[in-house]
N, C-alpha and C positions, 0 to 999 in steps of 0.2 A: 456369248461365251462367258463364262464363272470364272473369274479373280485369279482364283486358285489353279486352275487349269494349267497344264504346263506345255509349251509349245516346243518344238522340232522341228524345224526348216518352215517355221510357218502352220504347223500342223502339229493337233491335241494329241497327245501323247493318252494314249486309254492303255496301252501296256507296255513294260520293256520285254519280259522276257517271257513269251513270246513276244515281240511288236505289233502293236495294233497304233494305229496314227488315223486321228479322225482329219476330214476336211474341216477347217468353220466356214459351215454353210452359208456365211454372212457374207462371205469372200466371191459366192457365185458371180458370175458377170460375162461369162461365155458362156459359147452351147457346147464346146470342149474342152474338157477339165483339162489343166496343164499336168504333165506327168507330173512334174518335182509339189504340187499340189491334192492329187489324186491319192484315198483313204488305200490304208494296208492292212490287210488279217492275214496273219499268221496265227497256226495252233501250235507249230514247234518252231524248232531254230529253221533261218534261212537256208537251204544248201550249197554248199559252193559246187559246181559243176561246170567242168570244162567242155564247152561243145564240142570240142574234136574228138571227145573218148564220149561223148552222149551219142548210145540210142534210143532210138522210138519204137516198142517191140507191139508187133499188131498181130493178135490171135488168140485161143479162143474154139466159138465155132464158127471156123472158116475152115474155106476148102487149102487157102494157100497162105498158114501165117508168113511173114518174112519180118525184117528188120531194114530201119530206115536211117542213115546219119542226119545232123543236120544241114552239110552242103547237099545233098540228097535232097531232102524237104524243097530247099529253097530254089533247087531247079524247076518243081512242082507247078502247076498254075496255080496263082493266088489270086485272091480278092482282098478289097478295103471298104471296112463297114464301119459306121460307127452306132456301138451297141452301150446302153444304159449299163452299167453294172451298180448291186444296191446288196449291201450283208444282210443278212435274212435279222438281223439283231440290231437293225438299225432302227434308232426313237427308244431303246429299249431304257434308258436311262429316265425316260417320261413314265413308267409305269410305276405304278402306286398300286402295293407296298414293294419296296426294292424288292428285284431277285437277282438272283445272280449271272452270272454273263459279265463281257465285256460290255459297260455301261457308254453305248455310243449315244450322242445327242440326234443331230438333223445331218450329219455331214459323213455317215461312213455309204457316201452312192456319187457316183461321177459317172461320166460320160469321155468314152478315150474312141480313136479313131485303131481299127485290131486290124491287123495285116495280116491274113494269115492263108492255109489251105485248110481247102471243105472236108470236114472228116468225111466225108461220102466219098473223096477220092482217095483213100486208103482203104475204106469198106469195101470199095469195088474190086480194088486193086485183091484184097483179100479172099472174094469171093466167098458173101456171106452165106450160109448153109439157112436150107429154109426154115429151119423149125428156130432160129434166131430169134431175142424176142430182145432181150438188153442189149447195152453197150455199159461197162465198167470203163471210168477214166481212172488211173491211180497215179497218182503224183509220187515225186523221189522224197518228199516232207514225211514223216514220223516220227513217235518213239514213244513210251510208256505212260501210260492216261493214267489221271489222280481218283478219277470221278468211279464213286464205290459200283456202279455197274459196268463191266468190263473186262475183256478179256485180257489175259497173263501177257507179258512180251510184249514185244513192239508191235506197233498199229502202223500201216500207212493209211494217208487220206486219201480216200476213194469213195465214189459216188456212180451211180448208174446212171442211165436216161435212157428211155424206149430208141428202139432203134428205128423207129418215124421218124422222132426228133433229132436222133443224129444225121438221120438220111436227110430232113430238111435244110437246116440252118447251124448247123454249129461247126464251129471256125475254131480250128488248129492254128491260135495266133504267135507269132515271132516278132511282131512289131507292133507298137503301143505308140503311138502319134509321131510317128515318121520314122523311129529310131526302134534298135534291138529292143528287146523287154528287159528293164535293170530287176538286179536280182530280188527287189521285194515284191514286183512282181510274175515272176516266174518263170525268169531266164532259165535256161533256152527257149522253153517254148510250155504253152497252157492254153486250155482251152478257152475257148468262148460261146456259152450255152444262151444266146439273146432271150430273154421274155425272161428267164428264170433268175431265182435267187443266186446269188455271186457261190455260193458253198458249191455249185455244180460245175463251175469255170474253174477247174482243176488247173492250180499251178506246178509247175517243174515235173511237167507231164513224164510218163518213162513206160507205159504199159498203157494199150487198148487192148482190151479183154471182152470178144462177144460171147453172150451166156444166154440157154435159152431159156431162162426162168429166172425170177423176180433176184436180185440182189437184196442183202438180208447181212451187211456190213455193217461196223457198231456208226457210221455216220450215215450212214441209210433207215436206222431201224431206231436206235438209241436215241444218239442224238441227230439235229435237224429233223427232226418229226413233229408234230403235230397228233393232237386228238381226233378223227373224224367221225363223225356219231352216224350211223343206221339206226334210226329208232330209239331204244333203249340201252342198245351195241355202242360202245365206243371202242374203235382200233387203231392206233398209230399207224400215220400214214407221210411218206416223206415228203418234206415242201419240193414246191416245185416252182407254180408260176409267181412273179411277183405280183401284189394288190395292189390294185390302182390308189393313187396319191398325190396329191399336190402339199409342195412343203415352201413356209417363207422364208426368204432368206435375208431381203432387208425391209422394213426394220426388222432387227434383232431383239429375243426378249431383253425386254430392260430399258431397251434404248429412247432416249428422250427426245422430242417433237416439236416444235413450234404450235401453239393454238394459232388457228385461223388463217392454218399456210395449207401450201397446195405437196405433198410429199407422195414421192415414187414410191407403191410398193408392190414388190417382182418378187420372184421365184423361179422354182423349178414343177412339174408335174410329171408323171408315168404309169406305165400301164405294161401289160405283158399282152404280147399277140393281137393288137389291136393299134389304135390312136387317141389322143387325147381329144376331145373334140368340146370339152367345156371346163375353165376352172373359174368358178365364184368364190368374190371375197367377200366377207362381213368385217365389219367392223366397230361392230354389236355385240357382241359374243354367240352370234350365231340369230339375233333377233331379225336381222335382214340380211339380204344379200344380193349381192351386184354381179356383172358378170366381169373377168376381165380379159382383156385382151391376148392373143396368143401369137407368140411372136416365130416369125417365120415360116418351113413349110414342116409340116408332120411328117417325121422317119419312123417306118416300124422297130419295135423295140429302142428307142430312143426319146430320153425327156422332150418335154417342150416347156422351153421358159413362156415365162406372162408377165404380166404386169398392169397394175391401174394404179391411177393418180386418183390420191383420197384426200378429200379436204377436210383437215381436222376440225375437230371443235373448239368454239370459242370462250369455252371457259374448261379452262386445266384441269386433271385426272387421269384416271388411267383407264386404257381403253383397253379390249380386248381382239386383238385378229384371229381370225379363220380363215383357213384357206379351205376348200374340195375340189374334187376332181370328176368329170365324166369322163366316160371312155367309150369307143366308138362302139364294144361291146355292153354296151350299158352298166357298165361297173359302176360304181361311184363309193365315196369312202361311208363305213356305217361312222355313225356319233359316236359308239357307245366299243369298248372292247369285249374281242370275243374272248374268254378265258380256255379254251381250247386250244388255242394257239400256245399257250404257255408266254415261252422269253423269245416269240418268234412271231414274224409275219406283221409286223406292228403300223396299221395304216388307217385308224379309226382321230377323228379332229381331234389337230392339238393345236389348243388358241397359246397365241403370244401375246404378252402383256406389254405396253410400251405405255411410257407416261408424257403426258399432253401439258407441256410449263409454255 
């Protein structure tokens, strides 16, 4: 963490107004991020909303939209999973030459235990009509964009996802590590889209909308999009899964070492739709590399820490770390950045400098 940096209950303050609060990645040390430690993105102000006047309105094309309370919801069968979440803008503050965006380090991604009901059991409940093809989630968060492409009036945030993916795995959470969801992150109740970038885990959820063609929203199409090239063709296309990545967490850039001692160093790795099943460190700048150890058992859509004991060198300087990652879909991180990605998607080696006294 940088001098200058200003903290907040423990956490980098990257904006007031909206709030954005990074983790310091250096702080890792569980496989569950503590709430009161866990990164916050917000694009507008927090809402205040009282659950006893919140509903949850599902419809669309369905055969039988209805409306849902929260005592409602939570009579529901649930489940508890604990799913990675990671901002699609995370490491963005490592690219060269700045762009703009919220300038997140290593630390806007955590790992929370989500309590919630399977959106399949409200799709059912709704009786989805079969020419069906999206799910729109929209959040109660909006209000008037600065950014010179853009529509007039008030925007809410909303995001689509095929309605495979809804039908598989994505969790209408109410509970965030044993307790209600506090309201930065999206009291009453927000989705949980596992393997994807966090912009799709719609907070202060208030509308399921099925649609049976492609959603074409300015946070679908504008922004969180991506370049995708065919050929000669390039067409924006919306992020979706996360790239696989392994990131370190101690030592920290900057941090100073003992020569010719034996020092821990750990992290975190992830992958979307898969498992982690390799992460090597250098401690080279990439000239060799080791494998290191992985600690406990692999959860789908959820980190896995690591760690290797490195024995520095005996004569003082600055070394360079790398960490990578494999994944049980053979992902693994490229060296080099794609520039089609833009201020998004950002999972290509980033060495950390530590100095050897």
């Amino acid at each position: 963490m940088q001098q200058d940096e200003t903290l907040r209950d423990g956490r980098i303050v990257r904006g007031e107004d909206p709030l954005n609060l990074e983790m310091p990645f250096s702080s890792l040390d569980q496989f569950i991020t503590p709430t009161e430690s866990f990164y916050v993105r917000t694009h507008f102000p927090i809402p205040a909303i009282d659950k006893d006047e919140w509903w949850l309105h599902v419809e669309g094309a369905v055969e039988r939209p209805f409306e849902i309370n929260y005592e409602e919801l939570l009579e529901l069968k649930s489940l508890t999973t604990p799913v990675t979440l990671e901002c699609a803008g995370n490491n963005r503050n490592f690219l060269e030459p700045k762009v703009k965006g919220v300038q997140w380090g290593l630390g806007a991604v955590g790992t929370a235990e989500w309590t919630g009901v399977p959106l399949a059991t409200l799709l059912d409940r709704a009786e989805v009509k079969s020419e069906a093809r999206e799910v729109i989630l929209e959040g109660t968060d909006g209000g008037a964009l600065e950014e010179p492409k853009r529509p007039s009036g008030k925007v809410q945030f909303a995001r689509s996802i095929p309605l495979a993916k809804a039908r598989k795995d994505v969790l209408l959470a109410y509970q965030m590590n044993g307790n209600d969801l506090p309201p930065q992150h999206g009291f009453p109740l927000r989705a949980i889209v596992p393997g994807w970038y966090a912009m799709a885990s719609i907070k202060w959820l208030q509308r399921i909308i099925v649609i049976d063609r492609p959603f074409s929203g300015y946070y679908q199409t504008l922004d969180y999009a991506f370049w995708k090239r065919r050929g000669d063709i390039a067409e924006l296309a919306p992020l979706t899964e996360m790239q696989t990545k392994a990131e370190i967490a101690r030592p920290a850039q900057g941090e100073m070492v003992s020569v010719n001692s034996k020092v821990r160093v750990h992290g975190a790795a992830w992958t979307s739709d898969g498992e982690i099943t390799k992460v090597e460190l250098s401690t080279d700048g990439g000239a060799t590399w080791n494998e290191a150890s992985l600690i406990d058992q692999a959860i789908p859509n959820a980190w896995r820490l690591w760690e290797l004991e490195w024995r520095t060198p005996s004569q003082a300087g600055k070394q360079m770390l790398v960490a990578r990652a494999i994944d049980s879909r053979g992902g693994t991180q490229p060296v080099e950045r794609d520039p089609d990605r833009g201020t998004y998607m950002i999972n290509h080696l980033l060495p950390i400098e530590v100095e050897v006294r």
